[in-house]
OpenMM code with the backbone's topology and positions (N, CA, C; nanometers):
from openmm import Vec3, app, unit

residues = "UNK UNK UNK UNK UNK UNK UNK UNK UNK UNK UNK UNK UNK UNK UNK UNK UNK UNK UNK UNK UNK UNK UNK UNK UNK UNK UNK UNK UNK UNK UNK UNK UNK UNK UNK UNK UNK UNK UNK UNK UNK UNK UNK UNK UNK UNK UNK UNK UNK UNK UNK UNK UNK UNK UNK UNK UNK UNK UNK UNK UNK UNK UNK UNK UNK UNK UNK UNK UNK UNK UNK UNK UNK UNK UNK UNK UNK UNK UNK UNK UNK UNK UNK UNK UNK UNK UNK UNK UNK UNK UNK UNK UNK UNK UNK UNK UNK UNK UNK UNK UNK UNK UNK UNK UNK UNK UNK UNK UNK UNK UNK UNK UNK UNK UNK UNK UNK UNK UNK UNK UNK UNK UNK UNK UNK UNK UNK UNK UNK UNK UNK UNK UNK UNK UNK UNK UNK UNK UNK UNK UNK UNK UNK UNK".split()
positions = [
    Vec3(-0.9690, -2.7541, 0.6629),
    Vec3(-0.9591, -2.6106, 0.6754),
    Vec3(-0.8208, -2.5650, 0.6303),
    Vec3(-0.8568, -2.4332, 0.5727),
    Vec3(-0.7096, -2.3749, 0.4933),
    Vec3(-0.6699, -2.2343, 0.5638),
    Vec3(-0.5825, -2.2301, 0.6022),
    Vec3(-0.5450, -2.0550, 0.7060),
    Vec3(-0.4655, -2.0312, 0.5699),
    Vec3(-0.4808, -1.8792, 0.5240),
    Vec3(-0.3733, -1.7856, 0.4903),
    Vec3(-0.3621, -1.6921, 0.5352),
    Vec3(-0.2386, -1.6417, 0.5896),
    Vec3(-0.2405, -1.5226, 0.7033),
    Vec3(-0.1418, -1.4228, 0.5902),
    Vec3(-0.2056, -1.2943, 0.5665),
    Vec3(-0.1752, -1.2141, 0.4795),
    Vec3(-0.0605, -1.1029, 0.5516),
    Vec3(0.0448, -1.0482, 0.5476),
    Vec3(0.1252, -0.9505, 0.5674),
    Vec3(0.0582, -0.7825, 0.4986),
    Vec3(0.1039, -0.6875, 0.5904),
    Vec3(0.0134, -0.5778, 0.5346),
    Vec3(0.1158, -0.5009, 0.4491),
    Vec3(0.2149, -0.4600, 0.4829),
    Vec3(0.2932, -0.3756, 0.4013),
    Vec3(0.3804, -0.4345, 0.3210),
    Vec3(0.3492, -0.4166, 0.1159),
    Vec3(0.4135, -0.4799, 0.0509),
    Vec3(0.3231, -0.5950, 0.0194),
    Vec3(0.2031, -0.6473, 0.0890),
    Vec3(0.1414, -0.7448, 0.0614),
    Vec3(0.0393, -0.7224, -0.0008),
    Vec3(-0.0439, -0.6747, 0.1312),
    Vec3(-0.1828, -0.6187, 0.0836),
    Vec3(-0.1410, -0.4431, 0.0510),
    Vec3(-0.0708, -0.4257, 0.0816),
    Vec3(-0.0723, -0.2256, 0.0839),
    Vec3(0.0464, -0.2381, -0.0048),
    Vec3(0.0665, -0.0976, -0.1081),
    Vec3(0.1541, -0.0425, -0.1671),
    Vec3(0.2232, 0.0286, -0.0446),
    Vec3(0.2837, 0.0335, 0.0373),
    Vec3(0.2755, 0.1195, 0.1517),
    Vec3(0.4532, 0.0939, 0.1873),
    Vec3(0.5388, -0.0003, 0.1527),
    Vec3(0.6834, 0.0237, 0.1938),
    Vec3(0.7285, 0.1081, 0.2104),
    Vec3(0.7582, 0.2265, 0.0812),
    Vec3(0.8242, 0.3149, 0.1084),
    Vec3(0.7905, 0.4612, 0.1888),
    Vec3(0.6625, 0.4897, 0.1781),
    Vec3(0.6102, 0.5815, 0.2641),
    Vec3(0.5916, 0.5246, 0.4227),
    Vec3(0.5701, 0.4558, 0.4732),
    Vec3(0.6605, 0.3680, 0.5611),
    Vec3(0.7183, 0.4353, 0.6220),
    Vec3(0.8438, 0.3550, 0.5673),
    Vec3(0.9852, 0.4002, 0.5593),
    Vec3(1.0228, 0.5250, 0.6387),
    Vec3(0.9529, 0.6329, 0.5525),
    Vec3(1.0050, 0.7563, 0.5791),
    Vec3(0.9473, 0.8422, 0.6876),
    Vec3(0.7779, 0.7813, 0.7061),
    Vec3(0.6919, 0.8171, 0.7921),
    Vec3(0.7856, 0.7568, 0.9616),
    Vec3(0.8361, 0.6262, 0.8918),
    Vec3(0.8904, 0.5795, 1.0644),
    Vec3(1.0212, 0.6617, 1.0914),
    Vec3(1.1120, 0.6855, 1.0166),
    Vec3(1.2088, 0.7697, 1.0504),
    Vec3(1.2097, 0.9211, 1.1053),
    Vec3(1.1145, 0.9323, 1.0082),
    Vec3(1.1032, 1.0782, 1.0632),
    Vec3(1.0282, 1.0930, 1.1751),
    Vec3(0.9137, 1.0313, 1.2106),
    Vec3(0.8749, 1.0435, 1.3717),
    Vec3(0.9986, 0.9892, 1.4529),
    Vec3(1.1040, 0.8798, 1.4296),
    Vec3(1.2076, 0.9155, 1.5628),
    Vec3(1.2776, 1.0611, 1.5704),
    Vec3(1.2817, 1.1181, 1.4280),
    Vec3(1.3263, 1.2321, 1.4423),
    Vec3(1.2771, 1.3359, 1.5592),
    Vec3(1.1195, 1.3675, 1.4654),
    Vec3(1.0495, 1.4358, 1.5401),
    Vec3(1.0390, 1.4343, 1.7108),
    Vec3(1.0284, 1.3090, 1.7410),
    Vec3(0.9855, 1.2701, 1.8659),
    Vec3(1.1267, 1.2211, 1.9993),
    Vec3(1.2233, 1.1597, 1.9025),
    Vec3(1.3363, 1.1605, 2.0353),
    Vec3(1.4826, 1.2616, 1.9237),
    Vec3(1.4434, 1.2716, 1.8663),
    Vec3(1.5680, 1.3703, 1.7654),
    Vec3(1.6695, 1.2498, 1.7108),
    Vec3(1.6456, 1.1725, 1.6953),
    Vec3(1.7011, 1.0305, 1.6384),
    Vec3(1.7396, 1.0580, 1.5040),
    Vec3(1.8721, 1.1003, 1.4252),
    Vec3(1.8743, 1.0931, 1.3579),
    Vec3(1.9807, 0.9452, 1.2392),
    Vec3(1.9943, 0.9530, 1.1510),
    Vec3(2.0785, 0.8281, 1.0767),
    Vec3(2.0352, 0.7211, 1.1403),
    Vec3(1.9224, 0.6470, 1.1229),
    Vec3(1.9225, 0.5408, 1.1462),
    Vec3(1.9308, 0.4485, 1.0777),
    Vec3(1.9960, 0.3150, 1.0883),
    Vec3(2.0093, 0.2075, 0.9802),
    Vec3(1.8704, 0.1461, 0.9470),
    Vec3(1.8564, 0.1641, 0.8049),
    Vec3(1.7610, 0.1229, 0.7326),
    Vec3(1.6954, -0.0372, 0.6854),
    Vec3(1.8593, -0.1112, 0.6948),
    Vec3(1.8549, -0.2265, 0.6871),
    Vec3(1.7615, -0.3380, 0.7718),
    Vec3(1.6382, -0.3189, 0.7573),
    Vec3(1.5331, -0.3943, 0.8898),
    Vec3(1.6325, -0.5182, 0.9227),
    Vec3(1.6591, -0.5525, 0.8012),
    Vec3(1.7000, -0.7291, 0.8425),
    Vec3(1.8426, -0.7172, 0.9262),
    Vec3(1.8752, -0.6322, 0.9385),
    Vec3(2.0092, -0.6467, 1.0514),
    Vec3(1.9657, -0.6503, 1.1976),
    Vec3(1.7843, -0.5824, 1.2242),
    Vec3(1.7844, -0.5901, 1.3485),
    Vec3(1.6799, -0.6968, 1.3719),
    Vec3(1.7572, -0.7705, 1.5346),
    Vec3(1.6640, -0.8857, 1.6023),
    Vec3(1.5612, -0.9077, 1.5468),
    Vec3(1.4854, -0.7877, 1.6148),
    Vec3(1.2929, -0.7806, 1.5484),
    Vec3(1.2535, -0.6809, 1.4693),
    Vec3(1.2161, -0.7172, 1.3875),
    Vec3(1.1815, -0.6780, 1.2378),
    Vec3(1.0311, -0.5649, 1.2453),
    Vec3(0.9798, -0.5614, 1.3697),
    Vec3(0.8318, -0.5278, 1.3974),
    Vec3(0.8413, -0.3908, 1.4452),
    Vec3(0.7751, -0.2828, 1.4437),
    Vec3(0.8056, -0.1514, 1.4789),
    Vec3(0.8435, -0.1422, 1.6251),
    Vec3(0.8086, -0.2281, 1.6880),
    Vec3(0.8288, -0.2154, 1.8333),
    Vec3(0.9240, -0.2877, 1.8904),
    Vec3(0.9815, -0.3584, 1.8264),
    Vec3(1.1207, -0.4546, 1.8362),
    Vec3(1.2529, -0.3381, 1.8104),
    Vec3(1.1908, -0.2314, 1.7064),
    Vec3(1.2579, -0.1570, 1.6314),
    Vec3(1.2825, -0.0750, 1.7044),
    Vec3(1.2035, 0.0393, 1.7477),
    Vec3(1.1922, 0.1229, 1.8254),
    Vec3(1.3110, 0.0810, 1.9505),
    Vec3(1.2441, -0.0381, 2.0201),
    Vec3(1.3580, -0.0343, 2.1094),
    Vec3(1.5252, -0.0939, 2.1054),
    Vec3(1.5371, -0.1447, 1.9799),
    Vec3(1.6478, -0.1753, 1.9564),
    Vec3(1.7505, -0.0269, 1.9258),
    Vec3(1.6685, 0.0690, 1.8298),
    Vec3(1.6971, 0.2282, 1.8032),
    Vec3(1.7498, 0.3030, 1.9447),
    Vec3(1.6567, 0.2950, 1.9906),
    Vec3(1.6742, 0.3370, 2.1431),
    Vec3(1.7997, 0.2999, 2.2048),
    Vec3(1.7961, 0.1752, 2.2014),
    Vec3(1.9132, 0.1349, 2.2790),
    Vec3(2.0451, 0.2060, 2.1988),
    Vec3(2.0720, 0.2012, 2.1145),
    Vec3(2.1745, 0.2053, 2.0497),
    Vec3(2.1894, 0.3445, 2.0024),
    Vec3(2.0706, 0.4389, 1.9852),
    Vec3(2.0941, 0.6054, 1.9661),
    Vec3(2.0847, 0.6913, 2.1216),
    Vec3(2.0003, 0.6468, 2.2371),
    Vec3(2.0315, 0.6874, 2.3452),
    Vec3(2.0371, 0.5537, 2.4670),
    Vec3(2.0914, 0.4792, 2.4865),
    Vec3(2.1809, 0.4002, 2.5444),
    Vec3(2.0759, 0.3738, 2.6141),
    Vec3(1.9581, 0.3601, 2.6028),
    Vec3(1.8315, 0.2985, 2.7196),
    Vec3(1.7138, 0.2602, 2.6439),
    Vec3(1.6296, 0.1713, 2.6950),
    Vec3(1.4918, 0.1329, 2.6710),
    Vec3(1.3987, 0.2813, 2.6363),
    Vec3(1.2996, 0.3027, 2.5446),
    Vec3(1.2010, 0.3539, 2.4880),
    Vec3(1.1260, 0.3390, 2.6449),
    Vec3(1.0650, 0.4806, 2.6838),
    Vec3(0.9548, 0.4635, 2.8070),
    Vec3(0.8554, 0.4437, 2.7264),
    Vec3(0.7146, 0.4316, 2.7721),
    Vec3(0.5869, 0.3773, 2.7421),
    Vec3(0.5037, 0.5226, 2.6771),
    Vec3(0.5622, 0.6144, 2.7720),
    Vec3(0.5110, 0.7513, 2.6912),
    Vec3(0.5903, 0.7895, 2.5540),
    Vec3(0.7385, 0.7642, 2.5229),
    Vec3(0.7690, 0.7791, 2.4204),
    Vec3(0.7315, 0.6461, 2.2952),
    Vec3(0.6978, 0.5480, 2.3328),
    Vec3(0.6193, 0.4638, 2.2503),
    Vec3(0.5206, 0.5358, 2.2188),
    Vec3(0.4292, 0.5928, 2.2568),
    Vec3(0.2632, 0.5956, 2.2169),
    Vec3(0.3048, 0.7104, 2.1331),
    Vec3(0.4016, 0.8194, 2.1728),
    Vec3(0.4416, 0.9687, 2.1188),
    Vec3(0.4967, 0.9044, 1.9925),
    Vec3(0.5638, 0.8424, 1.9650),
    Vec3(0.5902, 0.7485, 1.8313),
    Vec3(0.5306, 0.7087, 1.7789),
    Vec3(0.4121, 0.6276, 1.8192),
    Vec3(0.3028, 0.5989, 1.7292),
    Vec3(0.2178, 0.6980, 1.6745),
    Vec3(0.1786, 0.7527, 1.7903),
    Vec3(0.1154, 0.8782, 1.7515),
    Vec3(0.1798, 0.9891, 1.6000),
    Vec3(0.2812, 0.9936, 1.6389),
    Vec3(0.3636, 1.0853, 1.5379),
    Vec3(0.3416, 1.0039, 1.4044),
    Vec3(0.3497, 0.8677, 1.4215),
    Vec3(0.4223, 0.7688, 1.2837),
    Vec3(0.2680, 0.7875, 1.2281),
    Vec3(0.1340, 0.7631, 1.2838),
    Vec3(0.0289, 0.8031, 1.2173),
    Vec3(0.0074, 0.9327, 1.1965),
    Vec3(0.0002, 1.0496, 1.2574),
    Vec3(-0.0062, 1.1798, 1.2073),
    Vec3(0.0583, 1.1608, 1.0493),
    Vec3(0.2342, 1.1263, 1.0314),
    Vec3(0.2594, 1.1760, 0.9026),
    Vec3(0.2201, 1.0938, 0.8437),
    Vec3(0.1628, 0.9427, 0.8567),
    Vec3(0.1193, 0.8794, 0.7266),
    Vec3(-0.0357, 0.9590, 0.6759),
    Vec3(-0.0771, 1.0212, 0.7445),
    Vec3(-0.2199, 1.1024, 0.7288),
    Vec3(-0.2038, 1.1928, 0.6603),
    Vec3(-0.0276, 1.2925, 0.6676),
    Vec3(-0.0340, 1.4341, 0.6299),
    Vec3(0.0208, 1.3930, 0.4517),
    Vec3(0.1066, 1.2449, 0.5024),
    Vec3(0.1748, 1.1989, 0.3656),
    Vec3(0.0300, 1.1595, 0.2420),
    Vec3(-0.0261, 1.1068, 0.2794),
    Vec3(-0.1555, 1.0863, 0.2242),
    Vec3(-0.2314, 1.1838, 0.1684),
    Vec3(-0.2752, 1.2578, 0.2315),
    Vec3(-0.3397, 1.3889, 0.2620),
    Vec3(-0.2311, 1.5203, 0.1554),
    Vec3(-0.1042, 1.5147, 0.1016),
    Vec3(-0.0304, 1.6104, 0.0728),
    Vec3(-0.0007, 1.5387, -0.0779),
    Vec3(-0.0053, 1.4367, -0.0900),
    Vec3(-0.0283, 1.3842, -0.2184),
    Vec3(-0.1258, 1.3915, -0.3243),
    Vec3(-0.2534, 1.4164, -0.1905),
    Vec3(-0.3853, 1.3414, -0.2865),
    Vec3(-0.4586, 1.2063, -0.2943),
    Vec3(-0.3502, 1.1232, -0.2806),
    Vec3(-0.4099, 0.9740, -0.3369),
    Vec3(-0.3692, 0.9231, -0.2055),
    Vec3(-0.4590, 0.8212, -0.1450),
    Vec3(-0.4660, 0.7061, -0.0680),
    Vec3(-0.3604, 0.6179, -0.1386),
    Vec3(-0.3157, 0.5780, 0.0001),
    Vec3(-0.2278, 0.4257, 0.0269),
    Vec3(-0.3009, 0.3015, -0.1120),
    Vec3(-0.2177, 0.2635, -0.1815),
    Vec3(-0.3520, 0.1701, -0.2578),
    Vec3(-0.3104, 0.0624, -0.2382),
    Vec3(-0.3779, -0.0377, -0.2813),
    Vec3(-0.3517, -0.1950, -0.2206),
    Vec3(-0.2521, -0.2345, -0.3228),
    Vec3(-0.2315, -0.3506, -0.3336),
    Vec3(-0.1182, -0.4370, -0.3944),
    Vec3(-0.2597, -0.4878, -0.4813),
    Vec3(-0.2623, -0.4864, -0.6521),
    Vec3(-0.3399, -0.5199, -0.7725),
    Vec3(-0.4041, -0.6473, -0.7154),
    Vec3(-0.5296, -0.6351, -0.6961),
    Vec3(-0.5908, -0.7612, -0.6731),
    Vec3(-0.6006, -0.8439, -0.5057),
    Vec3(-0.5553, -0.7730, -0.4704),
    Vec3(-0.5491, -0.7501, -0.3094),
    Vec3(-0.7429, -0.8037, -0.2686),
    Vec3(-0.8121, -0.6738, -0.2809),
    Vec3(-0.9113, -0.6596, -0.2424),
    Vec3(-0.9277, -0.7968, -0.3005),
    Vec3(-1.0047, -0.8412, -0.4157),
    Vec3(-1.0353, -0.9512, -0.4805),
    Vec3(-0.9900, -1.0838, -0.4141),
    Vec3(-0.8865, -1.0920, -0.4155),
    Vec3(-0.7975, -1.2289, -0.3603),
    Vec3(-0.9088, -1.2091, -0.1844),
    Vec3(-0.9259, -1.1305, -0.1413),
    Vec3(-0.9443, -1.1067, -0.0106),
    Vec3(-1.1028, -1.2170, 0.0328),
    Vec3(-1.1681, -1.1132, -0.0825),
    Vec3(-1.3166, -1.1309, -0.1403),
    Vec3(-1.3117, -1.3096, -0.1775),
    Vec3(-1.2486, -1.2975, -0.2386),
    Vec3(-1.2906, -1.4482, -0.3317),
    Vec3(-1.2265, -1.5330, -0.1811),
    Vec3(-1.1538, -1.5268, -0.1315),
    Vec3(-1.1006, -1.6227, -0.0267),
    Vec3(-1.2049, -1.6315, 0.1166),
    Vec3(-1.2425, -1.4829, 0.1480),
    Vec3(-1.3616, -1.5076, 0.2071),
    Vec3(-1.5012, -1.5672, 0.2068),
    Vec3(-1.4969, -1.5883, 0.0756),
    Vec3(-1.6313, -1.6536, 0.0056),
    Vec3(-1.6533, -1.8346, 0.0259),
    Vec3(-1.5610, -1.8664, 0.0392),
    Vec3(-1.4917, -2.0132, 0.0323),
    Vec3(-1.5136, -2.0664, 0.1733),
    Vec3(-1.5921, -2.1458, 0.2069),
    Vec3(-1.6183, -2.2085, 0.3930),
    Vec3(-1.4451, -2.2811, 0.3946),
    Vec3(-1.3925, -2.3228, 0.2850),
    Vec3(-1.2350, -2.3930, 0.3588),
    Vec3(-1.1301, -2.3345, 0.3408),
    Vec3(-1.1114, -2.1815, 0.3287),
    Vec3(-1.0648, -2.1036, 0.3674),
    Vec3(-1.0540, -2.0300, 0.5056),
    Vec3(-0.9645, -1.9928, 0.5453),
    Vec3(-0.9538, -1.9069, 0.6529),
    Vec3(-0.8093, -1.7943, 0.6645),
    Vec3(-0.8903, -1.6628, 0.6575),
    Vec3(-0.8178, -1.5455, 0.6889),
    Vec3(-0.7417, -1.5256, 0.7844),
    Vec3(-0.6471, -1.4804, 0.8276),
    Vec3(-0.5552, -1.4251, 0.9170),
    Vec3(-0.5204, -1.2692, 0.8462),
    Vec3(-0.4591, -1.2015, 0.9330),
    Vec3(-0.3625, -1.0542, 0.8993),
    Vec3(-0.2937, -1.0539, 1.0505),
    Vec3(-0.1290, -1.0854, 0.9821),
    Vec3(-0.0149, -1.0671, 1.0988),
    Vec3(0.0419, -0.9294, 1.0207),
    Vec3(0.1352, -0.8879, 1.1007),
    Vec3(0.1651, -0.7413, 1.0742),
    Vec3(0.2498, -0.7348, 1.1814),
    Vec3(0.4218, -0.6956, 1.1888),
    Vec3(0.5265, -0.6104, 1.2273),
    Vec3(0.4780, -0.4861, 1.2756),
    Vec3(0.3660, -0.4002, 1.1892),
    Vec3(0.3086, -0.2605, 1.1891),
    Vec3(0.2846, -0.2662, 1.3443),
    Vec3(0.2757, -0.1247, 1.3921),
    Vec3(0.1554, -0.1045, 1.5034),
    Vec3(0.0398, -0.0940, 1.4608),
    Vec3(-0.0515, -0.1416, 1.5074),
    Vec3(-0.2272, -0.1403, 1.4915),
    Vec3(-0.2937, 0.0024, 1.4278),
    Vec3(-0.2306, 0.1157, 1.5211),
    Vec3(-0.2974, 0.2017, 1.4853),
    Vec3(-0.2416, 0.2511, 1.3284),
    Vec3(-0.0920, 0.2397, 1.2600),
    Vec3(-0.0842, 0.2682, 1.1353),
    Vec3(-0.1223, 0.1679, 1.0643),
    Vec3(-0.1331, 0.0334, 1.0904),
    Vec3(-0.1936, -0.0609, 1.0052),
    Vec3(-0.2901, -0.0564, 0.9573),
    Vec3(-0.4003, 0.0196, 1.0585),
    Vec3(-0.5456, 0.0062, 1.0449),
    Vec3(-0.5721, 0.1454, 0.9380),
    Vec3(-0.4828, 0.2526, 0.9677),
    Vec3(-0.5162, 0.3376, 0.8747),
    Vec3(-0.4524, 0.3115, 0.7314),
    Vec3(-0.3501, 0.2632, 0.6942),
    Vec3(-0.3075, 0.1999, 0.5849),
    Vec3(-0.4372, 0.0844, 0.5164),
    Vec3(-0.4536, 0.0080, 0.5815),
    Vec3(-0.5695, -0.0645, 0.5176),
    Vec3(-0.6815, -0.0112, 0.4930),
    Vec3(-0.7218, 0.1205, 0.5935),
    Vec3(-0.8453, 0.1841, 0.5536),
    Vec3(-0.8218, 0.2748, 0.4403),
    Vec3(-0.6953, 0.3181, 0.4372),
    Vec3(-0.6630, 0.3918, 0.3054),
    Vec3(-0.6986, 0.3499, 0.1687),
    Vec3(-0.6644, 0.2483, 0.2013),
    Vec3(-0.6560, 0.1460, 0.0935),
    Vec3(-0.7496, 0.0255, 0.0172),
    Vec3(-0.8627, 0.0895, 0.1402),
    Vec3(-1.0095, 0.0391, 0.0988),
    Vec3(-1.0131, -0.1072, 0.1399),
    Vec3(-0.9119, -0.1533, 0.2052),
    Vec3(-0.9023, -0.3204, 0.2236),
    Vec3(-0.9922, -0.3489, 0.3649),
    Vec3(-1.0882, -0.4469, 0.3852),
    Vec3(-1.1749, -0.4270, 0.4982),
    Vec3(-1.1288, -0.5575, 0.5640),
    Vec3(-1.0684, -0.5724, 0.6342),
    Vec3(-1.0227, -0.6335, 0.6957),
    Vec3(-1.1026, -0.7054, 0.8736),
    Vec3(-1.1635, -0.6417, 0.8888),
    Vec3(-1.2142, -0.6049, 1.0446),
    Vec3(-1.2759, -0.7398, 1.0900),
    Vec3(-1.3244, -0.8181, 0.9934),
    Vec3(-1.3935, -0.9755, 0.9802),
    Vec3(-1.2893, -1.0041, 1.0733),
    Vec3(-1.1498, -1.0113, 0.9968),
    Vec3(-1.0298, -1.1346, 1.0500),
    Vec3(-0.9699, -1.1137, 1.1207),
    Vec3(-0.9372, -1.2848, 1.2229),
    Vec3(-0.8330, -1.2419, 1.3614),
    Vec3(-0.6664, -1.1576, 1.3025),
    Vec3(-0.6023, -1.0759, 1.3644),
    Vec3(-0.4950, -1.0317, 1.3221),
    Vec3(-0.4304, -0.9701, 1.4609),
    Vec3(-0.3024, -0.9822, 1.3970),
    Vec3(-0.1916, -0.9616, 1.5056),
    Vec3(-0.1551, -0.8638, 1.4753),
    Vec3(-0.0437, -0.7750, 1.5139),
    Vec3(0.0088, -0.6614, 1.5209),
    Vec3(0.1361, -0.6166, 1.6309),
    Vec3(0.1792, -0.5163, 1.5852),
    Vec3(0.3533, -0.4658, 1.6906),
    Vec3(0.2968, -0.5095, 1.8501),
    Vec3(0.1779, -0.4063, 1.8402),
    Vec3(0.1209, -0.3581, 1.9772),
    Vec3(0.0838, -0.4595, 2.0723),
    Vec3(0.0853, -0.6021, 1.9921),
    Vec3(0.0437, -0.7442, 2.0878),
    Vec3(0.1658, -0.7720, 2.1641),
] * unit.nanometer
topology = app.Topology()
chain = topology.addChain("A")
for resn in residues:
    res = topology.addResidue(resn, chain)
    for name in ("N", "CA", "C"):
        topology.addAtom(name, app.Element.getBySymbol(name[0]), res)
């Protein structure tokens, strides 16, 4: 048996930079967080929720409560919807994405995974954007 466990943003999704801007601006929106360092790789955890509370700590000197988590998520999907939605065009996959997906599922000594930094709920709409059907395979996410 063969595992390949696929990454969603940058992997399977064209989706980095709208991202990006979708996650910043909900800390905006939601705790008024502004300048935050962009550099993922400077912080501990690399995963939105590692993120979030590392932000926290360091823009208001305390842990993220559980209601401003979900108000964050919530927000970070609203604008990837309005970002989507104000463009026109869906999130699209990375060329050959779908295919590689397809042909690997087809194969009995293969086996799928999808790990993901993302939270669940923007992951899932990024991949649905993006036409990638994912729902077969075990996958991880921020929110675990």
């Amino acid at each position: 048996m063969n595992l390949v466990i696929f990454d969603i943003d940058g992997t399977l999704t064209e989706s980095v930079a709208i991202d990006e801007l979708c996650f910043l601006q909900a800390f905006r929106d939601v705790l008024g967080i502004e300048q935050i360092n962009t550099n993922w790789l400077e912080y501990a955890f690399q995963t939105d929720s590692g993120l979030a509370l590392e932000i926290c700590r360091k823009h208001l000197d305390r842990d993220p409560s559980d209601v401003e988590i979900g108000d964050l998520r919530s927000r970070f999907v609203q604008l990837l919807c309005a970002a989507v939605e104000q463009t026109g065009q869906p999130i699209r996959e990375i060329p050959g994405a779908a295919a590689l997906l397809h042909g690997l599922k087809s194969h009995a000594e293969w086996h799928i995974a999808i790990a993901t930094g993302g939270w669940e709920a923007s992951a899932r709409f990024k991949l649905a954007s993006a036409c990638l059907l994912v729902d077969a395979f075990p996958w991880a996410n921020a929110d675990d």
